[in-house]
C-alpha positions in Angstrom: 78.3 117.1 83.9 80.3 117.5 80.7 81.5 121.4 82.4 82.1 120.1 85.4 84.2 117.1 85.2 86.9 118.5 83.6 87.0 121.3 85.9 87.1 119.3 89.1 89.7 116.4 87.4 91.8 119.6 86.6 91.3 120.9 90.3 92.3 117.1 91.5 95.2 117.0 89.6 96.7 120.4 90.3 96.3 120.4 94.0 98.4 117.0 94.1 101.4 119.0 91.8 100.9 121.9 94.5 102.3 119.2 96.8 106.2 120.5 97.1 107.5 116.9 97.6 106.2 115.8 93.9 108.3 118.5 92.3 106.1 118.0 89.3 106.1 114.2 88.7 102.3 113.9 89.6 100.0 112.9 86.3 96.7 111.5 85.2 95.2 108.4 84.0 91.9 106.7 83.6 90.2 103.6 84.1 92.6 100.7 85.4 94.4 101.0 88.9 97.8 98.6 88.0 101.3 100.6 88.1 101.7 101.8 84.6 105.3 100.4 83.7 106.2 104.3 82.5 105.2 105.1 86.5 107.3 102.1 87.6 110.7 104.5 88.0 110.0 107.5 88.9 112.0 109.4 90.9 110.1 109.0 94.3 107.9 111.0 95.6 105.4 110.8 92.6 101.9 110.5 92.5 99.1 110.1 90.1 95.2 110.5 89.7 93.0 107.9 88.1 89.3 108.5 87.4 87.7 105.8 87.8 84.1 106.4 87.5 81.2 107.5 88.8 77.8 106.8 90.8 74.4 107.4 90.7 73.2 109.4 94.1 70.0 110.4 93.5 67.0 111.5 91.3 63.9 113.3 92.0 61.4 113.0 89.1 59.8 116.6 90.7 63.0 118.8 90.3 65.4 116.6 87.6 67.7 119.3 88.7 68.6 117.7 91.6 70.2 114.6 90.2 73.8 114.1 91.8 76.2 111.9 90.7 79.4 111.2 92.7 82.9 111.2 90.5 85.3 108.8 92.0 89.1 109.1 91.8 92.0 107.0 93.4 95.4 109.1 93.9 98.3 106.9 93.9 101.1 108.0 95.4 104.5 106.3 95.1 106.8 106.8 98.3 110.4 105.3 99.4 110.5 101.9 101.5 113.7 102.9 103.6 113.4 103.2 107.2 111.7 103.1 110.1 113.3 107.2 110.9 112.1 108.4 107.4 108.6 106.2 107.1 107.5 108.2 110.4 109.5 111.8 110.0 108.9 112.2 105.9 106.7 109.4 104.1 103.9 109.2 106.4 103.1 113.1 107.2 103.2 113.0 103.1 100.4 111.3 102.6 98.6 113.0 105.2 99.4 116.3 103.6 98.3 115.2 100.2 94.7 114.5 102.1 94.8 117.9 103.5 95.5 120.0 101.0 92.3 118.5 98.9 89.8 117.7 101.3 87.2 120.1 101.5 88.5 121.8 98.1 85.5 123.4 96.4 86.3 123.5 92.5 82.8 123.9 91.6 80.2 125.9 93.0 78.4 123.7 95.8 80.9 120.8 95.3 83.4 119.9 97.8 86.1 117.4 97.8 85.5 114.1 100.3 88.2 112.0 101.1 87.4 108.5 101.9 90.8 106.8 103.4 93.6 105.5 102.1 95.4 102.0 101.9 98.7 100.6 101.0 98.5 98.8 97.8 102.0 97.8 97.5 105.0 97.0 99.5 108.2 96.3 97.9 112.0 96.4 99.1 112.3 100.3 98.4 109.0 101.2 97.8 105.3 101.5 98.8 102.6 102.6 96.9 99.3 104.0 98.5 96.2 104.4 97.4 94.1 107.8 98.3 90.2 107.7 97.7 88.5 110.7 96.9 85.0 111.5 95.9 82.9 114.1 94.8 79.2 115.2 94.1 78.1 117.2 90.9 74.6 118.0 89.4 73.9 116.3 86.1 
């Protein structure tokens, strides 16, 4: 798993700074979900990955091989709280292209990027903050 975890976090994190909107203010973190203070004033659009652990899928005590585990990551993704016009023509279609452009990604062989929804997580005067769930399936 050790070869493979850094290679898929790596994919993770540079298909959300592909995103045009981020213009580079996308970064990583582990373990806790609150809103680092640093994140707190970003210039809007930003988003960042969090790993924040993994599962056990399943085992087979004939072929060890075949034990999976699935890596979970949340992508947060800081957006303006304006107006109705620019929550339906910009902020929304933003999060849904942030879902396309890495669901289905295959950053190791036989492992493909699952996105499991999203939710807001925070709604304040000018901002929102959602939270993307992706997952993903490695050998061990």
């Amino acid at each position: 798993m050790t070869s493979q975890i850094d290679v898929v976090t790596q994919d993770l994190v540079d298909t959300v700074k592909a995103v045009a909107s981020f213009s580079n203010r996308v970064g990583l973190a582990v373990g806790g979900q609150e809103i680092d203070p640093i994140n707190r004033d970003l210039t809007r659009p930003a988003a960042w990955v969090i790993y924040i652990g993994d599962d056990f899928v399943s085992g087979n005590t004939m072929n060890p091989c075949n034990t999976l585990i699935k890596l979970n990551f949340i992508v947060k993704i800081l957006i303006d709280y304006d107006s109705e016009a620019n929550l339906i023509s910009t902020h929304l279609p933003l999060l849904h292209e942030v879902a396309q452009a890495v669901q289905g990604g295959e950053p190791a062989p036989g492992s493909k990027w699952l996105y499991e929804g999203q939710g807001l997580e925070a709604l304040e005067p000018d901002r929102m903050v959602w939270n993307q769930q992706y997952s993903i399936q490695l050998g061990i």
